[in-house]
MARDODO-895107 format. One line per 2 residues: number of its first residue (from 1); for each residue y, z, x of N, C-alpha, C, O. Coordinates in nm, 3 decimals, decimal comma, padded with zeros to 5 digits. Atoms other than C-alpha are relative to their C-alpha. Layout:
N
NUM	Y/Z/X/Y/Z/X/Y/Z/X/Y/Z/X; ... .
This chain:
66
1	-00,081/-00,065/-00,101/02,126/15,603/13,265/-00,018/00,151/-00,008/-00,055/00,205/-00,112; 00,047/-00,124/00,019/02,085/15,939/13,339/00,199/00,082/-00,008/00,311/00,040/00,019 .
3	-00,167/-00,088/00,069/02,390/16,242/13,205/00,082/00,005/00,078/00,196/-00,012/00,036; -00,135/-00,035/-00,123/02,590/16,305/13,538/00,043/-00,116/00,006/00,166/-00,120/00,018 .
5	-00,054/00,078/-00,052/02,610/15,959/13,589/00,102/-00,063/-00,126/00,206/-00,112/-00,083; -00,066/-00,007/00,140/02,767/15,900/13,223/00,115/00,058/00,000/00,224/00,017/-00,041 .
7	-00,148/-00,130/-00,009/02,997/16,196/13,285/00,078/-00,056/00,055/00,178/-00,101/-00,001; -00,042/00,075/-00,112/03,084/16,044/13,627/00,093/-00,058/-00,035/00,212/-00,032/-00,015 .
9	-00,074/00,146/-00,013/03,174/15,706/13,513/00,116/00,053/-00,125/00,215/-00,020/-00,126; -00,108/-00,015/00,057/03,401/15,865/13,246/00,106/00,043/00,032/00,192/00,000/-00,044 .
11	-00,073/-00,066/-00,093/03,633/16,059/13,471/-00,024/-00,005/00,136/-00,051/00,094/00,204; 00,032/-00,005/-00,118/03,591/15,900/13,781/00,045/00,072/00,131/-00,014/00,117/00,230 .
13	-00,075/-00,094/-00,140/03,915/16,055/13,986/-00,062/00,116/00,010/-00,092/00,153/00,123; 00,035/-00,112/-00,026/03,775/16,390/13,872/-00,098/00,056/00,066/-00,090/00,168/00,117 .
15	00,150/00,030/00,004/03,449/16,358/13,936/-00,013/-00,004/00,216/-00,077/00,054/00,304; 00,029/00,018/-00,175/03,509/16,233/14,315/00,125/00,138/00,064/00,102/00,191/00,172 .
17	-00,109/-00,118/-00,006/03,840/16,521/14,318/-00,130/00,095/-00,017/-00,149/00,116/00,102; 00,122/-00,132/00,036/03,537/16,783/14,232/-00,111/-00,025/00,101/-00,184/00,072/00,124 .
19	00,115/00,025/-00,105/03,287/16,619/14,503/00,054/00,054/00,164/-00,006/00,124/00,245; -00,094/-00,034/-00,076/03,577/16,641/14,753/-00,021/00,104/00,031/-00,081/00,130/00,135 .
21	-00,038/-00,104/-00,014/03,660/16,976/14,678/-00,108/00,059/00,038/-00,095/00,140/00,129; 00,052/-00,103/-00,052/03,325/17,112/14,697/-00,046/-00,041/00,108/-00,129/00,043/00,141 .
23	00,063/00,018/-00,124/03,221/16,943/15,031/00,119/00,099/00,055/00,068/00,207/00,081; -00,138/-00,067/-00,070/03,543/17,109/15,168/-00,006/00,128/-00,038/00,068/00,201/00,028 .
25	-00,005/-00,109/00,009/03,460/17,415/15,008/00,132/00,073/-00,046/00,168/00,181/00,000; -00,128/-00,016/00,033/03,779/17,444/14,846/00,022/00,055/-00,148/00,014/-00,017/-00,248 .
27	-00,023/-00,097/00,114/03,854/17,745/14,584/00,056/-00,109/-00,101/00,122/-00,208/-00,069; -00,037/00,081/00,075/03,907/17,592/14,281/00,109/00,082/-00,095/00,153/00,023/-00,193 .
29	-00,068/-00,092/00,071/04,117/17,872/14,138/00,155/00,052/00,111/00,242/00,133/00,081; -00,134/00,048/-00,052/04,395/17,807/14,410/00,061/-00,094/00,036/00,018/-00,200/00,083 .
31	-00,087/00,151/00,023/04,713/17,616/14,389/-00,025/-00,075/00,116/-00,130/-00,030/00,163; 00,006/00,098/00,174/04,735/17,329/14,421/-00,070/-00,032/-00,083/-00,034/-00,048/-00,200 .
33	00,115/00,014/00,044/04,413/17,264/14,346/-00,042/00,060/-00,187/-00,140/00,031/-00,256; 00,023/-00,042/00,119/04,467/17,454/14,007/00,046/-00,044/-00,072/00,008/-00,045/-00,189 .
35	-00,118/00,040/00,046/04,753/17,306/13,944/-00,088/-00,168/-00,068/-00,068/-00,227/-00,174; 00,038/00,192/00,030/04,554/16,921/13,932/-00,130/-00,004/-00,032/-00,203/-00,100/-00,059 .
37	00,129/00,034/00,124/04,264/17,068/13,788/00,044/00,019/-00,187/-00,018/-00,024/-00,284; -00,022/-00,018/00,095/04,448/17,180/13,511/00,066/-00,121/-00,107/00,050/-00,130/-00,228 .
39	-00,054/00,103/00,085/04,647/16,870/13,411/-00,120/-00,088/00,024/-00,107/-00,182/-00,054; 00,116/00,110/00,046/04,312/16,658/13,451/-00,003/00,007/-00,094/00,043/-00,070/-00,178 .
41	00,055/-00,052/00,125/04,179/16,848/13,215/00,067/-00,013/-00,157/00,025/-00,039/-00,270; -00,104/00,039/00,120/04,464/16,825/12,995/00,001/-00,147/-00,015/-00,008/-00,176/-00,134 .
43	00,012/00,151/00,041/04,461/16,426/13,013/-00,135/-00,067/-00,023/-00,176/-00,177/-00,060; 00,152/00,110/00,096/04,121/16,369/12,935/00,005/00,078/-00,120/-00,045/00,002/-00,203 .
45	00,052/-00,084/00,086/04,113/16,660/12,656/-00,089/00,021/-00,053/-00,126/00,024/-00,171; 00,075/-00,133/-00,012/03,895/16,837/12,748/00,020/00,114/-00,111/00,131/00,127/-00,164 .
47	-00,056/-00,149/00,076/03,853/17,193/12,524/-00,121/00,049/00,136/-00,242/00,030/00,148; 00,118/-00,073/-00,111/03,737/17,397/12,875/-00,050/00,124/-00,099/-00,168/00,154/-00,083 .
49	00,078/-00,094/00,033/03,663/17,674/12,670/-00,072/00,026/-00,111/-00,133/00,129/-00,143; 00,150/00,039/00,079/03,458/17,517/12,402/-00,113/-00,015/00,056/-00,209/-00,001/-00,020 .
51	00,099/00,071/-00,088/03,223/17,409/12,656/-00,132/00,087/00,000/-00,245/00,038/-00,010; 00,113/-00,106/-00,060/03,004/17,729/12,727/-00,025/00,025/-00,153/-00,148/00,023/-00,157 .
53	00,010/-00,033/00,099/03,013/17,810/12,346/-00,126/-00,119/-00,099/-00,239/-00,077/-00,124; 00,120/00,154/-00,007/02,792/17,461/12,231/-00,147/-00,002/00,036/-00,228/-00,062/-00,036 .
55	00,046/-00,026/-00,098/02,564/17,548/12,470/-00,058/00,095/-00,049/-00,166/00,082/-00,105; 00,062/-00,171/00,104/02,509/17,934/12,328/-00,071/-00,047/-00,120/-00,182/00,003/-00,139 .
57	00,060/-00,004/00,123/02,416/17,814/12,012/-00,100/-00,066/-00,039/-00,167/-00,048/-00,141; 00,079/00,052/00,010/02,213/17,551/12,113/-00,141/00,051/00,074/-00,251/-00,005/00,067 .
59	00,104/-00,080/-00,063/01,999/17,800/12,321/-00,116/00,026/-00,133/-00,064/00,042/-00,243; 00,086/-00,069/00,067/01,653/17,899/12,128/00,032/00,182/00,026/00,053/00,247/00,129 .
61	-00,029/-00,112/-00,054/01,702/18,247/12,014/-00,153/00,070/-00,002/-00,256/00,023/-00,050; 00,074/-00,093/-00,026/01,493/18,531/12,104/-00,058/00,075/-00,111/00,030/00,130/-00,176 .
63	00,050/-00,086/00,096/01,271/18,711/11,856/-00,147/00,092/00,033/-00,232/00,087/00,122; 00,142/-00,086/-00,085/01,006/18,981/11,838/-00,082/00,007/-00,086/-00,055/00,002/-00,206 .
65	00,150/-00,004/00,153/00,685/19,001/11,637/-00,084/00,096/00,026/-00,149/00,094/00,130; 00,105/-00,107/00,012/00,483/19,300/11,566/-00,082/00,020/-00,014/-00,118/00,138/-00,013 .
C-alpha cells in the first residue's frame, strides 16, 4: 500500500474533513474550522509539533570539502 493511503485509512473523518476543506478552499486557521481541527488532533494524539522536527534530523546534512 502506498503512505497516504495508510495515513488515510487511519483517520478517516480527518482525512475526508481535510479533502473537504481544501476543495472549498477553506482557511484552516479560522474558527470553526480551528476549533475541529484542533480537537481531532487531540483525539488521535497527535504531537503537531513534533512532526516537522523528525523530519529535520532525518534530512542528509550538508558538508563542505576542500
Amino acid at each position: 500500500e502506498q503512505p497516504i493511503l495508510k495515513e488515510a485509512l487511519k483517520e478517516p473523518v480527518a482525512f475526508l474533513g481535510g479533502v473537504v476543506a481544501g476543495l472549498l478552499r477553506l482557511d484552516l486557521n479560522e474558527e470553526p474550522l480551528k476549533g475541529w481541527v484542533s480537537k481531532t488532533v487531540e483525539a488521535s494524539g497527535l504531537n503537531v509539533s513534533g512532526d516537522g522536527e523528525d523530519e529535520e534530523e532525518e534530512a542528509p546534512k550538508q558538508i563542505q570539502i576542500e
